[in-house]
MARDREN-491253 format. One record per residue (C-alpha): residue number from 1; residue in one letter; x, y, z. Coordinates in nm, 2 decimals. Example, Ala and Ser with C-alpha at 12.3 -4.5 7.8 and 13.67 -1.06 7.14 Angstrom:
# residues 2
<atom nr="1" rest="A" x="1.23" y="-0.45" z="0.78"/>
<atom nr="2" rest="S" x="1.37" y="-0.11" z="0.71"/>
//
This chain:
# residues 110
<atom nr="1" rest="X" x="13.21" y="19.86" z="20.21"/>
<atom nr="2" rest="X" x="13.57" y="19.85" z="20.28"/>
<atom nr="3" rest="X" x="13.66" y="19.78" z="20.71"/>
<atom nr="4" rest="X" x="13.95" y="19.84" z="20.92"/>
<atom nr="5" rest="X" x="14.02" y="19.73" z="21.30"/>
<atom nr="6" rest="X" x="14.20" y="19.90" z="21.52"/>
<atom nr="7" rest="X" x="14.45" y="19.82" z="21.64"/>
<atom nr="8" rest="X" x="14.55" y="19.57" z="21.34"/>
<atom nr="9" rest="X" x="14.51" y="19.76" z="21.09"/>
<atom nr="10" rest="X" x="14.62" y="20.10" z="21.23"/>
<atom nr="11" rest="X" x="14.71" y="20.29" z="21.56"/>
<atom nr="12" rest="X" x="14.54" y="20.60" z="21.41"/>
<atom nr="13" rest="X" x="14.22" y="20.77" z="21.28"/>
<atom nr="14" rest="X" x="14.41" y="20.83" z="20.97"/>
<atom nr="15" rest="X" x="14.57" y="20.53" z="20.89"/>
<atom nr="16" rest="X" x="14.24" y="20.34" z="20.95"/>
<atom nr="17" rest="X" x="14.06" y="20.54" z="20.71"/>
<atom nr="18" rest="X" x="14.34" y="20.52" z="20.44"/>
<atom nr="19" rest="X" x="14.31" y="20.12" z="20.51"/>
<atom nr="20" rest="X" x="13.91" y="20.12" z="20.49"/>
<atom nr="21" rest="X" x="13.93" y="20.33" z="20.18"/>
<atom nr="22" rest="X" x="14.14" y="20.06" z="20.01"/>
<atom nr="23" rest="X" x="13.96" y="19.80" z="20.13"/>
<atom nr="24" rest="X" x="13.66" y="19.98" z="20.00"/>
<atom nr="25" rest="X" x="13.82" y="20.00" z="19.65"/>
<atom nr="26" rest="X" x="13.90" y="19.64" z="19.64"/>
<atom nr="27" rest="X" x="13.50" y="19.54" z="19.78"/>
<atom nr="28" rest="X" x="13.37" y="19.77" z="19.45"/>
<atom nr="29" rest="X" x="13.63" y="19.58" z="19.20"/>
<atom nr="30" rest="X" x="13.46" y="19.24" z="19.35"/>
<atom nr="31" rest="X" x="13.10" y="19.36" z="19.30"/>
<atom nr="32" rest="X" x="12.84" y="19.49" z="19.41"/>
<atom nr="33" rest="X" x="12.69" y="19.40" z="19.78"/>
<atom nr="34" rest="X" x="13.00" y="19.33" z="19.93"/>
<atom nr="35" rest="X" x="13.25" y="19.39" z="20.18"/>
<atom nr="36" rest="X" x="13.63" y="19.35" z="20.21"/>
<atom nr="37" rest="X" x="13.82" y="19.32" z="20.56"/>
<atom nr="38" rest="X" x="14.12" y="19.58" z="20.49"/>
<atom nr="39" rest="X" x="14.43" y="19.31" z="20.45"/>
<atom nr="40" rest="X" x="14.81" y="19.42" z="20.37"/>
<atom nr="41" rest="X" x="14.77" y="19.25" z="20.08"/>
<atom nr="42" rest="X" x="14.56" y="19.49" z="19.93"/>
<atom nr="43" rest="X" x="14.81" y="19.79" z="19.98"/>
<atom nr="44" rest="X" x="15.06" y="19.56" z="19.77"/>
<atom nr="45" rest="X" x="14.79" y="19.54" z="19.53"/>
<atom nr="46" rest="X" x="14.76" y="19.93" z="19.50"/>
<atom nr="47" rest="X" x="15.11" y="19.99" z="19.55"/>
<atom nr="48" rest="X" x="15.20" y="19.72" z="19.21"/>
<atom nr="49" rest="X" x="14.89" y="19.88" z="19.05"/>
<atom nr="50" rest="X" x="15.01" y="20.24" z="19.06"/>
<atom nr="51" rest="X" x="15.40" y="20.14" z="18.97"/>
<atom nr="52" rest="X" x="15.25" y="19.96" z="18.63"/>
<atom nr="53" rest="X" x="15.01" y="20.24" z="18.56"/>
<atom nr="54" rest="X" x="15.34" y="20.53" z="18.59"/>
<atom nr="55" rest="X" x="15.54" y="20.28" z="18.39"/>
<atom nr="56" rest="X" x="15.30" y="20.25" z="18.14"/>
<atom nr="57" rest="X" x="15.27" y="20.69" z="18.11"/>
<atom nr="58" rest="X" x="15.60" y="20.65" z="18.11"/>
<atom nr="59" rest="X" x="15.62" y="20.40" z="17.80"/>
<atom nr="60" rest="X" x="15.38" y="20.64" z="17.58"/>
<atom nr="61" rest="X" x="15.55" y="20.94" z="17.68"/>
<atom nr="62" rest="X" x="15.87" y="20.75" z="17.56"/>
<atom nr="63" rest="X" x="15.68" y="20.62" z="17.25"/>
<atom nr="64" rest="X" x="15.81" y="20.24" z="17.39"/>
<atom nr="65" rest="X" x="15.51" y="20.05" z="17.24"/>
<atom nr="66" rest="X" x="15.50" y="19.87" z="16.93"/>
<atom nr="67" rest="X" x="15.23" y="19.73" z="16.74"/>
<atom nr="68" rest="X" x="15.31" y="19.34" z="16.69"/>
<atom nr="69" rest="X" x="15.10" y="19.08" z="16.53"/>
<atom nr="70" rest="X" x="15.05" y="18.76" z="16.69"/>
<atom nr="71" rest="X" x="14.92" y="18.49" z="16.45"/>
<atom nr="72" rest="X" x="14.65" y="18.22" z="16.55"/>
<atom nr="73" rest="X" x="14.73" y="17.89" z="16.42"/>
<atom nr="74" rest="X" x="14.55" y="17.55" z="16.40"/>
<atom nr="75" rest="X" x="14.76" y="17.29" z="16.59"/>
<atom nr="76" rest="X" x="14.60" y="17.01" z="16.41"/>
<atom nr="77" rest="X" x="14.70" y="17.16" z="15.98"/>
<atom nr="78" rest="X" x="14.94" y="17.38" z="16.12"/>
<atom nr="79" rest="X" x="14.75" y="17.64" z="15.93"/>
<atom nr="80" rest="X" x="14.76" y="18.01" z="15.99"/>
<atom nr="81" rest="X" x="14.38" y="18.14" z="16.08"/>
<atom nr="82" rest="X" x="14.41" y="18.47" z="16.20"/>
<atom nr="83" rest="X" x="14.66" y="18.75" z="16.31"/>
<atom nr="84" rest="X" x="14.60" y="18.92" z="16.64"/>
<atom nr="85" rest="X" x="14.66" y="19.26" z="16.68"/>
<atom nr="86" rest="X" x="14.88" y="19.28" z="16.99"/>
<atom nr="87" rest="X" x="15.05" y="19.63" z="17.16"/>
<atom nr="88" rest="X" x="15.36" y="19.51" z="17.35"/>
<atom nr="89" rest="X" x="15.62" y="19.78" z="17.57"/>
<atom nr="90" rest="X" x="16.03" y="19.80" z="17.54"/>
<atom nr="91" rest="X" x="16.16" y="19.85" z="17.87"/>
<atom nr="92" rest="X" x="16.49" y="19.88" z="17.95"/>
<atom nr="93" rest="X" x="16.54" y="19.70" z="18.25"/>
<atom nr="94" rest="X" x="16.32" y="19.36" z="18.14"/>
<atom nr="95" rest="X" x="16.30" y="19.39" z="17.74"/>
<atom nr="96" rest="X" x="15.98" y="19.31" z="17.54"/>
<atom nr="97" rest="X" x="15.71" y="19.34" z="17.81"/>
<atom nr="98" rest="X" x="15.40" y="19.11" z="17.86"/>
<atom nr="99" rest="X" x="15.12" y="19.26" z="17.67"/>
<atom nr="100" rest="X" x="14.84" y="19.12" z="17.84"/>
<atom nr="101" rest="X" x="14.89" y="19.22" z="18.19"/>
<atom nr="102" rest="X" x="14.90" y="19.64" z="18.05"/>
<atom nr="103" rest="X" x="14.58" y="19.55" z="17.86"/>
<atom nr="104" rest="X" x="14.35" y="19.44" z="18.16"/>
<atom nr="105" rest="X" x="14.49" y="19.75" z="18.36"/>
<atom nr="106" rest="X" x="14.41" y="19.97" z="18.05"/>
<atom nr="107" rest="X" x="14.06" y="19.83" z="17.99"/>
<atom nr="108" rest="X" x="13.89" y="19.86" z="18.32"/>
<atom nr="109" rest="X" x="13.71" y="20.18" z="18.34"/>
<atom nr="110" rest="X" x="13.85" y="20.54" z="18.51"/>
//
């Protein structure tokens, strides 16, 4: 259950709803049984959410990912155990991109 107050949250019928709904998406990502109190901080949330997910349309359209491996080494012999398989972005504002924030936005599901 997501809630907004008026007038804190919004001076309208509209904008209340818009503000529940998000809160309601944010209670349902935390669990089940819960509630969320609608917060501004959850818009930024969405807002940063739906900027990484066009970026990331954007980066396969573009064919900008590369498959890199990322080997697993033993500190203590210094001895290579494993290569992770790792997908990692080009962009051209920022370079090589951060592979494991795309990941946990591709893996939850639609």
């Amino acid at each position: 259950m997501g809630l907004a107050s008026y007038p804190n949250d919004g001076l309208d019928a509209d904008t209340l709803l818009m503000n529940a709904d998000a809160a309601m998406y944010r209670a349902k990502e935390m669990g089940r049984n819960n509630y969320q109190l609608y917060t501004s901080q959850i818009n930024i949330k969405v807002h940063e959410k739906l900027r990484l997910q066009e970026q990331l349309r954007h980066a396969l359209a573009n064919e900008e990912f590369r498959l890199v491996y990322q080997p697993q080494v033993d500190l203590q012999t210094r001895r290579s155990l494993a290569w992770k398989r790792c997908c990692a972005g080009i962009t051209r504002q920022k370079g090589w991109s951060p592979q494991s924030r795309s990941f946990r936005l591709r893996r939850k599901p639609g």
